[in-house]
Structures are given as C-alpha cells and as structure tokens.
PAZAPA-4460 file (N, C-alpha, C; in steps of 0.05 Angstrom, whole numbers, plus 32768, in hexadecimal, padded with zeros to 4 digits):
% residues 133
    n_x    n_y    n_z   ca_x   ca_y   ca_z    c_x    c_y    c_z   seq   type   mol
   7DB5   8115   7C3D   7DB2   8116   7C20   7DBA   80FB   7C14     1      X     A
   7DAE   80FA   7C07   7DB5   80D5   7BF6   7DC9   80D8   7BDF     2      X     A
   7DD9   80CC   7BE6   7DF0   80D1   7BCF   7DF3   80C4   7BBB     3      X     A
   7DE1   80A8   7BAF   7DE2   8099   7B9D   7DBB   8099   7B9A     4      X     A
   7DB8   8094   7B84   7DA2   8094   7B73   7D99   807C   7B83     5      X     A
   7D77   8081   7B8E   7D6B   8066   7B98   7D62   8056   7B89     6      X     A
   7D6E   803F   7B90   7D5E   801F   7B7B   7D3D   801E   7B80     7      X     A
   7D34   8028   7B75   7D15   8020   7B6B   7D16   7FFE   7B7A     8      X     A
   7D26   7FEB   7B76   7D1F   7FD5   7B81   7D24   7FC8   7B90     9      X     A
   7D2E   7FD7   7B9E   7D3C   7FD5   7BC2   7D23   7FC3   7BD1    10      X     A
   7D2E   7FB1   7BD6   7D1D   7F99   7BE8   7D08   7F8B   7BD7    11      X     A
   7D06   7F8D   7BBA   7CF5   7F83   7BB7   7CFD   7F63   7BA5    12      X     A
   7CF2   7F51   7BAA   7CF7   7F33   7BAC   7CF8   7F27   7B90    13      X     A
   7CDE   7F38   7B77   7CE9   7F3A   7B63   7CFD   7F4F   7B4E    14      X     A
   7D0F   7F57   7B5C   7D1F   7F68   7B58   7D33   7F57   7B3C    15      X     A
   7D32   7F69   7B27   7D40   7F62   7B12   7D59   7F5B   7B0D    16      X     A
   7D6C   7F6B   7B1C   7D85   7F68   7B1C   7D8D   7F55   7B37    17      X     A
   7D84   7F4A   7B49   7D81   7F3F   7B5C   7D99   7F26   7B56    18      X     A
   7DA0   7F1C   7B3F   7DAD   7F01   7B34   7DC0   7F14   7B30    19      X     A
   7DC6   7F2E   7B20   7DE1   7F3C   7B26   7DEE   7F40   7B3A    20      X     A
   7DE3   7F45   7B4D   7DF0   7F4B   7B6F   7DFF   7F32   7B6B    21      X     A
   7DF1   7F1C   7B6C   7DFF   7F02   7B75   7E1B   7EFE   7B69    22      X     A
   7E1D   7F05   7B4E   7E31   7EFD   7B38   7E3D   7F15   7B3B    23      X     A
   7E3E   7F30   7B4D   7E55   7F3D   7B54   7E5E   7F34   7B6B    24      X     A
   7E57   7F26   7B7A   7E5F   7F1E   7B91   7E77   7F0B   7B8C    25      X     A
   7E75   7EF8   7B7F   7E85   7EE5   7B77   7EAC   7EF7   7B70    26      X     A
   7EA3   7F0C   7B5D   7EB7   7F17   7B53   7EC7   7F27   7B6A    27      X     A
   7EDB   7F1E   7B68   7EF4   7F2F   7B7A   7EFA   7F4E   7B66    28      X     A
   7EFB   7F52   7B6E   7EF9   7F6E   7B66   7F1B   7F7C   7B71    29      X     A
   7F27   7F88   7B62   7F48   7F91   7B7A   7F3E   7FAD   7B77    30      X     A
   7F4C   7FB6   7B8F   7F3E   7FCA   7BA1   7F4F   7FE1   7B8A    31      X     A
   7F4A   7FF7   7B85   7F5C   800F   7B7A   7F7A   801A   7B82    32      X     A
   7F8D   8014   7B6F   7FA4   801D   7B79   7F9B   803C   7B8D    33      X     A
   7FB7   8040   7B8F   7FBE   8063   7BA0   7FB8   8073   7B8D    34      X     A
   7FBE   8068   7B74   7FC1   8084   7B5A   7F9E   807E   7B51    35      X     A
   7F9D   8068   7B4C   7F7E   806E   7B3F   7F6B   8074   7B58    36      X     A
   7F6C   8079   7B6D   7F58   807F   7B84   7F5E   80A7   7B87    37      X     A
   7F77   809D   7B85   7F7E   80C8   7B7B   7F76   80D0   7B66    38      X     A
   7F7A   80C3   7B4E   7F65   80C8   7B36   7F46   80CA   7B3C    39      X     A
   7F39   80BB   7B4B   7F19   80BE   7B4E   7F16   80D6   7B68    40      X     A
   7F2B   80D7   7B77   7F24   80F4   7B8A   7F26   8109   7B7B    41      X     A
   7F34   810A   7B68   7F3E   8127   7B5E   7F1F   8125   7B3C    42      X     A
   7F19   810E   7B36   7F0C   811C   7B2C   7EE8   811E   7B3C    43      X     A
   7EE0   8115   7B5B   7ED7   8126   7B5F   7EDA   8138   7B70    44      X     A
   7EEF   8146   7B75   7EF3   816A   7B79   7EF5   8174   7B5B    45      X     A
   7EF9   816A   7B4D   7EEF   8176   7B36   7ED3   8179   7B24    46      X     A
   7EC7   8162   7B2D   7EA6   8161   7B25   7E9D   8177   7B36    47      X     A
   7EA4   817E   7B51   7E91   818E   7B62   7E9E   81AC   7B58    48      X     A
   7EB0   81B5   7B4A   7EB3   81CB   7B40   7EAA   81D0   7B24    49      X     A
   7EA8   81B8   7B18   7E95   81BC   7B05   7E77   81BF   7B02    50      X     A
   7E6F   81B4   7B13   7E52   81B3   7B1E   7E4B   81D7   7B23    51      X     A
   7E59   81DD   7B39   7E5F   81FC   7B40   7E5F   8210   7B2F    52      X     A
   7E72   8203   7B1B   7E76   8220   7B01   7E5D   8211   7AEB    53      X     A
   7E58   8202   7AE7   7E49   81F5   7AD5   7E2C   81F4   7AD1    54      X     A
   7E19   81EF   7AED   7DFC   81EE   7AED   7DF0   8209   7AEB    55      X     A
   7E02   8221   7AEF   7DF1   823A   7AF1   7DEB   823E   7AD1    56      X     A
   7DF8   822B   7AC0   7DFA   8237   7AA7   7DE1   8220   7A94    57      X     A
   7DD1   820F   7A9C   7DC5   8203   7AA0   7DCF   81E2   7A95    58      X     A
   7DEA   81E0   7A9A   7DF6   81BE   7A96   7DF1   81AE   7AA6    59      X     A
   7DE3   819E   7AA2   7DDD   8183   7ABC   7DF2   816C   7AC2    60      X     A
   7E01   8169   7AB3   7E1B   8158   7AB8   7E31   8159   7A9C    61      X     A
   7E37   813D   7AA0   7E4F   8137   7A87   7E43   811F   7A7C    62      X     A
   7E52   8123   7A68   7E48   8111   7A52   7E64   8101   7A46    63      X     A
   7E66   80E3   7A48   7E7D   80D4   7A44   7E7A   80C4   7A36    64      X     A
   7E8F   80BF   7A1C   7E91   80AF   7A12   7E94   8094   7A1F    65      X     A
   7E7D   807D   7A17   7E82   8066   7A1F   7E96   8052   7A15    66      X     A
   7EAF   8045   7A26   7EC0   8037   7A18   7EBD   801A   7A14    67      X     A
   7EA7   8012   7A23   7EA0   7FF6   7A1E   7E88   7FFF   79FD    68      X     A
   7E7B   800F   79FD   7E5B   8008   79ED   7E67   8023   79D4    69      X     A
   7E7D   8034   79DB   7E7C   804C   79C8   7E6E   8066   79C7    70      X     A
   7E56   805C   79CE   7E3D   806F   79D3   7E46   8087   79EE    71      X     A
   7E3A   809F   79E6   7E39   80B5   79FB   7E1E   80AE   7A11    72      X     A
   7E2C   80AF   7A2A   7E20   80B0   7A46   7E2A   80C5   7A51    73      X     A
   7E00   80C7   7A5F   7E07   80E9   7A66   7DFD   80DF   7A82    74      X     A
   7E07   80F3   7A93   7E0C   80ED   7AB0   7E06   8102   7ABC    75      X     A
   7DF0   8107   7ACB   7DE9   811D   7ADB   7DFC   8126   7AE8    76      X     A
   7E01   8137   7B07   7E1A   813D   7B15   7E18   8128   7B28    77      X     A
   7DF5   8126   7B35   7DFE   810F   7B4D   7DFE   80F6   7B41    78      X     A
   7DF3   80F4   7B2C   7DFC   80D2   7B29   7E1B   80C9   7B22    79      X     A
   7E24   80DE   7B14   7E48   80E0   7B15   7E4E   80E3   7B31    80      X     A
   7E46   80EF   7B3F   7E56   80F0   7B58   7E55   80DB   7B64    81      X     A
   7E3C   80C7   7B61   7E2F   80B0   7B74   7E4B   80A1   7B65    82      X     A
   7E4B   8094   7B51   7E57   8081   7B3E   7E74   8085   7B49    83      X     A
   7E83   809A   7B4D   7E9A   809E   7B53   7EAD   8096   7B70    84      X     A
   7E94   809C   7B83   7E94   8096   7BA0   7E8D   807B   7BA7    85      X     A
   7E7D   806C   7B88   7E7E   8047   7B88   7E93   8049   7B89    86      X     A
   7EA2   804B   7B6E   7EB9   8047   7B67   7ED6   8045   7B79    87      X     A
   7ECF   805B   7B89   7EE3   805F   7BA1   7EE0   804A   7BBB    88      X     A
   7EC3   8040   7BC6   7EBE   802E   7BD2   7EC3   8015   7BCD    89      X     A
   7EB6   800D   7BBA   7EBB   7FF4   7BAE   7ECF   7FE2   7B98    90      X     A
   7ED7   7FFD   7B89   7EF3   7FF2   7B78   7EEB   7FEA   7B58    91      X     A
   7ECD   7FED   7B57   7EC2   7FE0   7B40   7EAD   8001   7B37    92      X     A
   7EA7   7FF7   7B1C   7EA2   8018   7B12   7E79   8005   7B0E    93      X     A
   7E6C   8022   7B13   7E4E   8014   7B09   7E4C   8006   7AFA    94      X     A
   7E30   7FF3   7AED   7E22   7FEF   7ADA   7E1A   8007   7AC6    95      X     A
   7E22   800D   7AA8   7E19   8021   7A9F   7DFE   802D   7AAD    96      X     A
   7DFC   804B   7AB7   7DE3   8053   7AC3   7DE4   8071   7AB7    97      X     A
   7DDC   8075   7A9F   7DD5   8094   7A97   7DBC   809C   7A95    98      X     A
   7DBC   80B8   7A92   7DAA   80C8   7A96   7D91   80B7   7A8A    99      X     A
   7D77   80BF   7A91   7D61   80B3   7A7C   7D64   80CD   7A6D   100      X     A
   7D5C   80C9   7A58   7D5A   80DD   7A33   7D63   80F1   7A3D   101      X     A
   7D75   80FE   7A3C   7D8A   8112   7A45   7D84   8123   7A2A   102      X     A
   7D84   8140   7A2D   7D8B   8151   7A1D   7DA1   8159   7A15   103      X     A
   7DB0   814D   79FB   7DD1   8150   79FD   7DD7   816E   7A05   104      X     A
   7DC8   8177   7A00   7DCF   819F   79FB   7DD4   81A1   7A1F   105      X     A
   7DCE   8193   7A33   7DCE   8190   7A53   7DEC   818C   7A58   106      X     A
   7DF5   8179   7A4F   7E12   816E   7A50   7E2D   8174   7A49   107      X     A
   7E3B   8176   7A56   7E59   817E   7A4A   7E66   8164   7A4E   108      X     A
   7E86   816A   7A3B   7E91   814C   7A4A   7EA6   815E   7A5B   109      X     A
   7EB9   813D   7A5E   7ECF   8148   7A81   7EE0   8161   7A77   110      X     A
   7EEC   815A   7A59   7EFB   816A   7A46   7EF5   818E   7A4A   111      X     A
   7EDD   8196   7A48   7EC5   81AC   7A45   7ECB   81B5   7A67   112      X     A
   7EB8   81A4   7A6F   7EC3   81B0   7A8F   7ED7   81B3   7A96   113      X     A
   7EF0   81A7   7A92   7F06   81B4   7A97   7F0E   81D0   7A90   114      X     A
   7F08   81CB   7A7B   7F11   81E5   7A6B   7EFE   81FA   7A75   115      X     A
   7EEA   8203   7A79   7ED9   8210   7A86   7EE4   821A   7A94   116      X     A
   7EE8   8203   7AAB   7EED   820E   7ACB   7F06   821B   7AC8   117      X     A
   7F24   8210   7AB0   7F3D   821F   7AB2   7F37   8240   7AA8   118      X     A
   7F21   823A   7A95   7F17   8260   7A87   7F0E   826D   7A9B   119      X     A
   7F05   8268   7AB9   7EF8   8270   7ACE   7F0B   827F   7AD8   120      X     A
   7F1E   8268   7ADF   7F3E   826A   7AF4   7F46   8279   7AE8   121      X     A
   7F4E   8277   7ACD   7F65   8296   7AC5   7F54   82AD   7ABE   122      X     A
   7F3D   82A6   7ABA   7F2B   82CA   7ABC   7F2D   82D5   7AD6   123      X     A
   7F27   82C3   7AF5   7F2D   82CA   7B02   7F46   82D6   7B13   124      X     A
   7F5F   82C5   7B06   7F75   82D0   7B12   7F86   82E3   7AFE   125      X     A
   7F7F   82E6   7AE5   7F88   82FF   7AD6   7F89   8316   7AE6   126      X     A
   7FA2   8320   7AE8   7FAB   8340   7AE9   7FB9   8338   7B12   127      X     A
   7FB0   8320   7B1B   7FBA   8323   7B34   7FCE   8316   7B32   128      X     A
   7FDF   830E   7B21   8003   830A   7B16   800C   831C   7B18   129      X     A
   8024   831A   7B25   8037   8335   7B27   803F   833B   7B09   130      X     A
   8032   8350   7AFC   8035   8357   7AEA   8056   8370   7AE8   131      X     A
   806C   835E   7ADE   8087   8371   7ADE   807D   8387   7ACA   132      X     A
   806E   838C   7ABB   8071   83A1   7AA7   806B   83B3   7AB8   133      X     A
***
C-alpha cells in the first residue's frame, strides 16, 4: 500500500519543484526532540481512531487552521497520515498540501475528533464502574 500521495512528477526532467529539492538539501534541519517525536506518535494513534470512529459517518479528514497563511486546510486521513510519518522521518513538516476543493461539511478539526472519540469511550464504558450505590 503506498503511504504518501504519488508525485505526478517523479522522474520527470521538467519537474517544477525540481529547484526546491535542491534548496532543502542545503538546510540542516534538527532531527525532533523525544517529546515532539511522542507528540507526532500519539497523534497518529490518534488519527487512526479517529479515522475508525469518524469515516463511517461520512468525514474525510480534519481541517486545520493554518499558522503560517491563517487560512483553514483540510486534510484527507491519508494525506495527514503521509505528512506525519514525513515529519517523523525527516524532522521537517510538508510544503502546505491540502485537499483539492474540499467540502467543509467533510471535515472536522483535531478539537471535534477528540471530543467524539472521548463521547464514544464514556458511552462505551458507562455502567462498567463499580457503581457503590
């Protein structure tokens, strides 16, 4: 299964971004502390339980405020998952890459899914507390 979205311009010689590769190369990049590399595991075991409780209800990803541009980016599940597993590899976060014309009504943000999945967990574990009364 392919875990990152394929470049349309893989091998090809006039490839657009071709002068970017070069000018990330240059940049040292520092690798992710212990805490921010536990921060990107934990939020994907948490994307993949949102995905779980989330797509049957017809949400295609999350939707994030952008902190460089302001603007909302909406993010399918595998292209969040792809972006995250850069992130973990490489130490450096994508090039903005969102959805093409996304239906906001598709998207939740991280906030939403959380909360979801915790309304899941305590619907589910209601009444199996040792209830003293």
């Amino acid at each position: 299964m392919q875990e990152e979205p394929i470049d349309p311009f893989t091998g090809d010689p006039a490839d657009p971004a071709a002068e970017l590769d070069d000018a990330d190369d240059d940049v040292e990049s520092d690798p992710l502390t212990e805490a921010e590399r536990q921060d990107v595991l934990e939020d994907l075991s948490d994307l993949e339980i949102y995905q779980a409780l989330l797509s049957p209800t017809g949400i295609r990803g999350l939707v994030i405020e952008c902190e460089d541009c302001h603007e909302p980016h909406y993010f399918d599940w595998d292209l969040l998952r792809g972006n995250l597993r850069h992130l973990l590899t490489s130490g450096r976060p994508r090039v903005h890459e969102p959805a093409y014309d996304p239906d906001p009504d598709h998207y939740v943000t991280w906030e939403y899914a959380r909360g979801y999945a915790d309304g899941v967990h305590d619907t589910l574990t209601e009444g199996t507390d040792d209830d003293p009364s």
